[in-house]
N, C-alpha and C positions, 0 to 999 in steps of 0.2 A: 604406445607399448607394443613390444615386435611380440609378436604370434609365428608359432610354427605349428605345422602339420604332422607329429610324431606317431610313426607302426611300432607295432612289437611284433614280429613275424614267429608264430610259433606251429608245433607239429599237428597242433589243432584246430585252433584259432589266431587271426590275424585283428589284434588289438589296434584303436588307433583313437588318436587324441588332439584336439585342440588345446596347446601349452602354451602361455604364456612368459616370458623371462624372468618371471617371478616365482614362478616353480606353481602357477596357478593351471589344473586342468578345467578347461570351461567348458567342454563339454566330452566326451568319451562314448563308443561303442567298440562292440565286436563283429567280426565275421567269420565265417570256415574257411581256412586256409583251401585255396584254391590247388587242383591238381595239378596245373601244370602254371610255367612261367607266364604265359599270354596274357592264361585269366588272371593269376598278378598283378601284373602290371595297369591289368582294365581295370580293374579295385582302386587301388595309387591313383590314377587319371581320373578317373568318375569323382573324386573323394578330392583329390585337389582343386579341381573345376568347383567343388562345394564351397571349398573355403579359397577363395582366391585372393585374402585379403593376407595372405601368410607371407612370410620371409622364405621360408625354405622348407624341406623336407626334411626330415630326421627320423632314419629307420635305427632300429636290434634289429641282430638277428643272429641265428645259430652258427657254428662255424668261425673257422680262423679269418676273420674279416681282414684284409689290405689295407692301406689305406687309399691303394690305386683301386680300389674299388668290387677287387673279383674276391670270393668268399671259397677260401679251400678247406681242406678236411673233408668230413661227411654228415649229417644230421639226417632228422628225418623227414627234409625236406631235399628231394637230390636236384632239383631241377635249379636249385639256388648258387649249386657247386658248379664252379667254370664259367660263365658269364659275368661281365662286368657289370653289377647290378648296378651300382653309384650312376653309371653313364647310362642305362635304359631309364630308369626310371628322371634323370634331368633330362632326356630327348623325351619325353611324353609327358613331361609336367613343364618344361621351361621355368624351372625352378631349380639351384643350387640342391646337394644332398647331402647329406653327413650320412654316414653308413658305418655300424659299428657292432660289434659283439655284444650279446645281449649281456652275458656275466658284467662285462665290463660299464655296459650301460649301467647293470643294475650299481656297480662302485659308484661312477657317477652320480646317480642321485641322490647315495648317502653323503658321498664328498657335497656337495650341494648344500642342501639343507635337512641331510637326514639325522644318522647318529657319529657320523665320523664329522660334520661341519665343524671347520675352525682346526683339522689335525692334516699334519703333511706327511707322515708314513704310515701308508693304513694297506692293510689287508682285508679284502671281503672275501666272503666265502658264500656260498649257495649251495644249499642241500638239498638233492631231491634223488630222483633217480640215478644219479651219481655224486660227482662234488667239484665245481668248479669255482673259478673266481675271478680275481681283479689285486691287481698289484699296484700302488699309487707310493710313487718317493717324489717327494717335495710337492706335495699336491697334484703331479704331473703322472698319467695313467704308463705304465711300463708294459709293453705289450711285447718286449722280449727280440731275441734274434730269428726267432723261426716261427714267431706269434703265438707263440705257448707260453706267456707270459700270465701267470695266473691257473694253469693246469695243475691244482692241488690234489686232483685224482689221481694222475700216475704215482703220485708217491708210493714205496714199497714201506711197510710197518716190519716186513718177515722176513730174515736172510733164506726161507725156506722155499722160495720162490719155484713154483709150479707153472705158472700161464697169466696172462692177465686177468684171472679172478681174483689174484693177490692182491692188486693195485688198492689206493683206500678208499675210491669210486665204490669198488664190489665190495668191499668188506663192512665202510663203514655208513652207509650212503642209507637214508630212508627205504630205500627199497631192498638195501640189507641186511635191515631189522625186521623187514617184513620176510623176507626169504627165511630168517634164521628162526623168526618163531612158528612159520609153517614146516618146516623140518622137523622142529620139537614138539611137532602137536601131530605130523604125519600129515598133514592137512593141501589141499591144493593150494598153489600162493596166490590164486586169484582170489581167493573165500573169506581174505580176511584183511583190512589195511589199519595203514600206521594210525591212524586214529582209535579203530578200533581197538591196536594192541594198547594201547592207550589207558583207555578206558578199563579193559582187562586188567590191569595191573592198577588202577584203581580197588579194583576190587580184590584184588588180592592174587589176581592169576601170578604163579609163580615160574612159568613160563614165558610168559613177559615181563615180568618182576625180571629176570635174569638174562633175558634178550635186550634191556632197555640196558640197564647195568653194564653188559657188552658194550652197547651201541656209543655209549657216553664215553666209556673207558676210551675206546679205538680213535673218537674225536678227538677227544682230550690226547692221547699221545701225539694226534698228528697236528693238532694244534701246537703243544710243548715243541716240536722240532719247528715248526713257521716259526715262531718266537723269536730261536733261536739262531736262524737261517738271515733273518729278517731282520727281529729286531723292531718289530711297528712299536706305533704309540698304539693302536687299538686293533683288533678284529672284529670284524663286522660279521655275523653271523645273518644270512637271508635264506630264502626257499619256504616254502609253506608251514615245516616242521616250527620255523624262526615265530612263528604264532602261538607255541604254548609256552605258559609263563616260568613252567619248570626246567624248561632246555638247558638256559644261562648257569641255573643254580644246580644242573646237574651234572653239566662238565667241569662248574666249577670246584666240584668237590672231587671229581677225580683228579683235577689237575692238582691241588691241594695233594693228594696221596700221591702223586708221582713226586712233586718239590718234597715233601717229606724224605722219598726214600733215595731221592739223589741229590742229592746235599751240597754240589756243587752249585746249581741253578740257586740263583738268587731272585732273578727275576719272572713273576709270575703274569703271564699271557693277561690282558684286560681282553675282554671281551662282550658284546652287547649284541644285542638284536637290533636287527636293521627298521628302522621305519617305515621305510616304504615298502610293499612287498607287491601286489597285483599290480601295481601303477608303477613301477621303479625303471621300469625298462624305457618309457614311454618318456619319464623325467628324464631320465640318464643320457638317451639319445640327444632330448634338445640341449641337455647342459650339455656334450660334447661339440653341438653344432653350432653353441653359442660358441664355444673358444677354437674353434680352428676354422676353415674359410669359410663360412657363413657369416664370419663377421663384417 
């Protein structure tokens, strides 16, 4: 059975995994993203030299990934922007590399064996600190003419447009339900998080009662337009938020009120939570690496 060496390179930690072709992880740690590119690259080397019985290497990582190997944009990792990572890390492993966009990973491993297995136009989404994703027509990942294929953040919701805190990134994005219910409370935004607004409207806070109500509303519109842009068999909803059981049932009810009051739409957005979430990136890499030249 082929084994690969799969990272998730993030702004914190650098995840990494022994994967299987089977979508089996045998074993998994973490590390702190190193500051600069060198010490990188000595993590990758030390860590492959572990596992030397792998096929190849299979990184995520933040940014408009190439597929010539150099990763543009910007994250918050800068030392990753402008160097051809795919070609240092094969000159210091002697080992092939898949190198890919983490959103895009994360499609992958629902297309694989998550919640989209067995569907050929899927959209995924990820929620966190903004809103990005992954575009797959005929099971095949669409990474677009300028590699913003799957950038569901810059969408505009408002012809009223100001600046880029319009985008649906800032408006509708976990950390813009947390911004909107520290506004309403006067509160610092670091004092309180999406979990806890959570909880709070558990209880009855009407502050989060009505920040959440927002948050779901703004999804669900920008949902209703992928639909209809698109046209998938499914959306894939991921990111941390994708972990509580009321999310699915609560955009599902706004999108319901929007079919309602526009009577043209017939057809209503499916949408699901993603299966894999902390591990997704790490699956999604090697199933990419399985299907293009790693084979």
């Amino acid at each position: 059975m082929s084994k690969y060496l799969a990272f998730d390179i993030g702004g914190t930690f650098i995840k990494y995994g022994l994967v299987t072709e089977k979508a089996e992880i045998l074993e998994n740690n973490k590390v702190k993203t190193p500051k600069t590119l060198d010490e990188l690259l000595l993590v990758i080397e030390k860590l492959s030299g572990k596992y030397s019985e792998v096929k190849g290497i299979a990184i995520s990582a933040p940014g408009a990934v190439s597929d010539e190997g150099v990763i543009y944009g910007s994250s918050a990792i800068p030392y990753l922007h402008g160097p051809n990572i795919k070609n240092l890390v094969s000159e210091i492993t002697s080992l092939p590399v898949y190198l890919e966009n983490d959103a895009n990973c994360a499609g992958y491993a629902e297309i694989w064996n998550g919640a989209a297995k067995g569907k050929k136009d899927v959209l995924v989404m990820v929620i966190g600190t903004g809103i990005g994703g992954s575009v797959f027509k005929n099971g095949q990942l669409h990474k677009g003419a300028h590699l913003h294929g799957g950038e569901f953040g810059y969408m505009l919701l408002t012809g009223d447009i100001q600046d880029s805190n319009d985008v649906w990134s800032r408006v509708a994005s976990t950390a813009a339900l947390v911004r909107n219910v520290a506004e309403r409370k006067q509160i610092d935004v670091e004092s309180i998080s999406g979990e806890q607004i959570f909880k709070l409207a558990e209880s009855g806070d009407e502050d989060c009662i009505e920040a959440i109500n927002h948050f779901y509303h703004l999804l669900a519109v920008g949902i209703y337009n992928l639909q209809y842009i698109y046209d998938p068999e499914v959306i894939v909803i991921g990111g941390g938020i994708s972990a509580r059981d009321e999310l699915i049932d609560g955009i599902n009810e706004k999108l319901d009120s929007i079919l309602t009051r526009v009577n043209l739409a017939k057809i209503k957005p499916e949408i699901v939570a993603c299966k894999y979430r902390q591990n997704a990136n790490l699956l999604g890499a090697v199933y990419g690496a399985m299907h293009t030249e790693l084979n």
